[in-house]
Legacy VTK file of the C-alpha trace (Angstrom):
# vtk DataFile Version 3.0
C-alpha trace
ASCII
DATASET POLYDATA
POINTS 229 float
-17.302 -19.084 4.465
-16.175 -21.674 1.859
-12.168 -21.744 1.460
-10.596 -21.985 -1.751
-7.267 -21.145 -3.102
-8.182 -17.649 -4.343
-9.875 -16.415 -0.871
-7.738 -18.086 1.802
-5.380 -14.897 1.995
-8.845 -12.629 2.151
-10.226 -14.781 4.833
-7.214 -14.546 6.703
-6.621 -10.581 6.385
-10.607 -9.749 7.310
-10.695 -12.052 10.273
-8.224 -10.066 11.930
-10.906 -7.198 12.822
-8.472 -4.381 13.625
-7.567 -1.864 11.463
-8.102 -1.536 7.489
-7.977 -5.063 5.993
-6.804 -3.957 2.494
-3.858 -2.134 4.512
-2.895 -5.909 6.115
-3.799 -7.218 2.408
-1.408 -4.790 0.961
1.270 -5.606 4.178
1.629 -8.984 3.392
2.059 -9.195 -0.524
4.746 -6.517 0.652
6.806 -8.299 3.370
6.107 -11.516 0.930
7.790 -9.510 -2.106
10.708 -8.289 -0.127
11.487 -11.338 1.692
11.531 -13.115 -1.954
13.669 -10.484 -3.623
16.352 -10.541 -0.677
16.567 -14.223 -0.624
17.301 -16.886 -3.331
15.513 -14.572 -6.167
18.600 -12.273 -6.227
20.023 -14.360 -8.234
17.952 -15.394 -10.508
18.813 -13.783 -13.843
15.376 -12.681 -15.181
14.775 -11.116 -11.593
17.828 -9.544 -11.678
17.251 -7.578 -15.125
13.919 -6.143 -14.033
15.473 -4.939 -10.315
18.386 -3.735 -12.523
16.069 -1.613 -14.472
13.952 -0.463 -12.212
15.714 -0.145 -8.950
12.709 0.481 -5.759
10.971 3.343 -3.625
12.246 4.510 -0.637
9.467 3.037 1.221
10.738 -0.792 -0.094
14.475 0.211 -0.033
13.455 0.595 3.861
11.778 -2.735 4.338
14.340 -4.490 2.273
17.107 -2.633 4.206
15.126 -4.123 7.053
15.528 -7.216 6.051
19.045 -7.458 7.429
20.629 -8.881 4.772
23.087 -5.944 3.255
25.482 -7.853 1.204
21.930 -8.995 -1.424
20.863 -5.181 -1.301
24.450 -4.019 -2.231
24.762 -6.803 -5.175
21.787 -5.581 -6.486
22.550 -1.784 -5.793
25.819 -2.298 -7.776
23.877 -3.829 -10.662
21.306 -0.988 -10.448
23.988 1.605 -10.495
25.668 0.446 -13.461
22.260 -0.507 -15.201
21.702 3.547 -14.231
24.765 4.780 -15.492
24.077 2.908 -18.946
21.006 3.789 -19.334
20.931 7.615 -18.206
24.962 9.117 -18.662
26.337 7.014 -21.861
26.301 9.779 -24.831
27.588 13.035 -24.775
27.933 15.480 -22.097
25.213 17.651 -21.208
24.695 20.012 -23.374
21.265 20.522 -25.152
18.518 18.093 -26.434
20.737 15.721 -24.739
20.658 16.392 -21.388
16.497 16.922 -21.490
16.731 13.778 -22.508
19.199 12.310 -19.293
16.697 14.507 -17.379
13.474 12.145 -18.797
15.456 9.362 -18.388
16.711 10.053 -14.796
12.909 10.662 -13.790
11.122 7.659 -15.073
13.934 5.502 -12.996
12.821 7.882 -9.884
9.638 6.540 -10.394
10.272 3.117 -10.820
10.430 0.483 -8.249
10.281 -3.371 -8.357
7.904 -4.208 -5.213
5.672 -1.329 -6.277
5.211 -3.290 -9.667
4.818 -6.692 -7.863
2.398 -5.661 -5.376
0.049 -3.476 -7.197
-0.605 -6.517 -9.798
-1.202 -8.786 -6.870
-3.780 -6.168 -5.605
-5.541 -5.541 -8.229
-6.177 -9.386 -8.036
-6.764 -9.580 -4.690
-9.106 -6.580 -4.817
-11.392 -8.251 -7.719
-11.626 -11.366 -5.170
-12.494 -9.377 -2.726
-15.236 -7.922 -4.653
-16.228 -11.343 -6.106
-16.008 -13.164 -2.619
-18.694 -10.050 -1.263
-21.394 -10.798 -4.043
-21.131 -14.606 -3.972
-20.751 -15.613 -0.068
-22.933 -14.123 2.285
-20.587 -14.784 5.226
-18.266 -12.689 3.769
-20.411 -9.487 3.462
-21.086 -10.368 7.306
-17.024 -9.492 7.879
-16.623 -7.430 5.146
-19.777 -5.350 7.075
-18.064 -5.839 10.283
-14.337 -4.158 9.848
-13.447 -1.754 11.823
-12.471 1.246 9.134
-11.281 1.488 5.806
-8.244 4.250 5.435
-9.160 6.725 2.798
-6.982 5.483 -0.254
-7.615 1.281 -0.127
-11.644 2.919 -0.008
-11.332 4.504 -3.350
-9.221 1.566 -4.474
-12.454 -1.264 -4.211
-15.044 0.744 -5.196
-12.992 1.479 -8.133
-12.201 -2.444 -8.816
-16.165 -3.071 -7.887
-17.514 -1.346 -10.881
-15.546 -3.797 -13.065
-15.476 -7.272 -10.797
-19.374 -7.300 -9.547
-22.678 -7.255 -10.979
-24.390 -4.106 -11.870
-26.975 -4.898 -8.917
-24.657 -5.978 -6.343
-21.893 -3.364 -6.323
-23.934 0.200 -5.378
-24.729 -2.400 -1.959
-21.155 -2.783 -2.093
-19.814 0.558 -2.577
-22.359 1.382 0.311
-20.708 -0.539 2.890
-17.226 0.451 1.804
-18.278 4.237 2.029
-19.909 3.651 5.617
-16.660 2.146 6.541
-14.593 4.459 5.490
-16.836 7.639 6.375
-17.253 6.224 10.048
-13.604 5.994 10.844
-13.471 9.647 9.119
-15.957 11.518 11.661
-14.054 9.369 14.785
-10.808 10.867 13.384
-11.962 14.251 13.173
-13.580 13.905 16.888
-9.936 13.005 17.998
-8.483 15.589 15.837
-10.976 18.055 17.314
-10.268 17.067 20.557
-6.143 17.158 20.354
-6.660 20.803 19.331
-8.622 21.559 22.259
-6.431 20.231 24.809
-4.155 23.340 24.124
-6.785 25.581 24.581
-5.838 27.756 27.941
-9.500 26.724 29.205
-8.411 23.539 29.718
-5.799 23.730 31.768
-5.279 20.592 33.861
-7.807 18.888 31.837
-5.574 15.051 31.672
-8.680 13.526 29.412
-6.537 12.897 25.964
-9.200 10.350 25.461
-8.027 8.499 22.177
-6.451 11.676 20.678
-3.048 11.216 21.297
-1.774 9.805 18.517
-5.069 11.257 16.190
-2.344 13.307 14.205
-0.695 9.904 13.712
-3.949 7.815 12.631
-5.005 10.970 10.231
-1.839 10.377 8.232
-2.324 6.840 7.956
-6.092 7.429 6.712
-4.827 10.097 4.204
-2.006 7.941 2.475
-2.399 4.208 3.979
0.724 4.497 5.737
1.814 4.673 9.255
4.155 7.704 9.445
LINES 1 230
229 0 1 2 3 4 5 6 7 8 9 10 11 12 13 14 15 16 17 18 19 20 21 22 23 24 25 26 27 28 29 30 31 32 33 34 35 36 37 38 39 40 41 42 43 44 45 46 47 48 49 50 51 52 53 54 55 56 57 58 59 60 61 62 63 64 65 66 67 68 69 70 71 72 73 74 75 76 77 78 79 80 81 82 83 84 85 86 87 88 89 90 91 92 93 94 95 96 97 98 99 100 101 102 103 104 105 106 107 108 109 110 111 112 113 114 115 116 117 118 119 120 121 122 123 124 125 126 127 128 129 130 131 132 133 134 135 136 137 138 139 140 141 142 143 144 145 146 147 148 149 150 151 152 153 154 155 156 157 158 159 160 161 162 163 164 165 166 167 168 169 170 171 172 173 174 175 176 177 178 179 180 181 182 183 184 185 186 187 188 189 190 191 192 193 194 195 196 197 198 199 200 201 202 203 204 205 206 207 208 209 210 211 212 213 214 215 216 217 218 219 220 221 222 223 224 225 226 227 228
């Protein structure tokens, strides 16, 4: 596979062979993202307005929380708080048109999150190369072909981004392969699944064979939403 600077990070991901690669794709823009907004970007002034206005999920207030740093999450939590108050309580009471519009206001900033906004541009990106790096290098269709799964969501993801980053002849080949990946892992998970559920039947009682379905109910979840519960 020829290197460059736009598939290194591809490469690096699909080589792995365990798992869904798009998942570790979408891991490390993630723990890249946090790591950059805890550190030295805090204070940086045109960081600071856009975390100030749109504050983060709870999934990246956990990994930043992780982070161990508490003093640059509670500098920009008090800047988010006032940015918050500002934006959402100044006015009048609430009374009328003017608290459906505090309402509005309070759930677009529910919605709103800094790392989500970083990382799903980088994907998008990464996704197209992905989809570029497929048609052009044959190598790569050779890994691509040869990953273990793809969870349900990051599936529906590149053969969305294929249709617009691949050749008309190329990407039904493509969309192919991502379906048999993703379809594969499905009917495994469902045998697991299947065979959880049957463990509590009374017929088999002392039956010890979980095979690999103790932690199917786990694995399911992560297929369904591409994240580990």
């Amino acid at each position: 596979m020829r290197y460059d600077i736009t598939n290194i990070p591809i490469a690096e991901v699909f080589e792995e062979g365990d798992g869904c690669p798009i998942c570790r794709l979408r891991n490390t823009l993630e723990k890249r993202a946090v790591e950059y907004i805890t550190g030295a970007a805090m204070m940086e002034p045109d960081i600071r307005i856009e975390t100030n206005k749109k504050g983060f999920c709870l999934t990246h207030y956990r990994q930043i929380l992780g982070q161990r740093n508490r003093l640059s999450v509670a500098l920009m939590m008090e800047s988010h708080l006032e940015e918050l108050e500002k934006e959402i309580f100044t006015g009048l009471p609430l009374v009328g048109k003017n608290a459906k519009k505090q309402a509005k206001d309070a759930q677009e900033k529910l919605h709103s999150c800094f790392v989500c906004d970083q990382v799903g541009d980088a994907m998008q990106k990464m996704l197209a190369t992905v989809c570029r790096t497929y048609e052009g290098q044959r190598d790569f269709r050779n890994l691509f072909e040869s990953q273990p799964c793809l969870c349900l969501p990051h599936f529906a993801a590149l053969v969305e981004t294929s249709a617009g980053a691949m050749s008309k002849k190329m990407q039904p080949d493509f969309a192919k392969e991502a379906s048999r990946l993703a379809r594969n892992y499905l009917a495994e998970l469902r045998g697991d699944v299947r065979h959880f559920c049957e463990m509590y039947d009374h017929r088999n009682a002392g039956n010890n064979d979980w095979g690999n379905s103790k932690d199917s109910i786990e694995r399911a979840v992560w297929y369904l939403t591409a994240r580990e519960p």
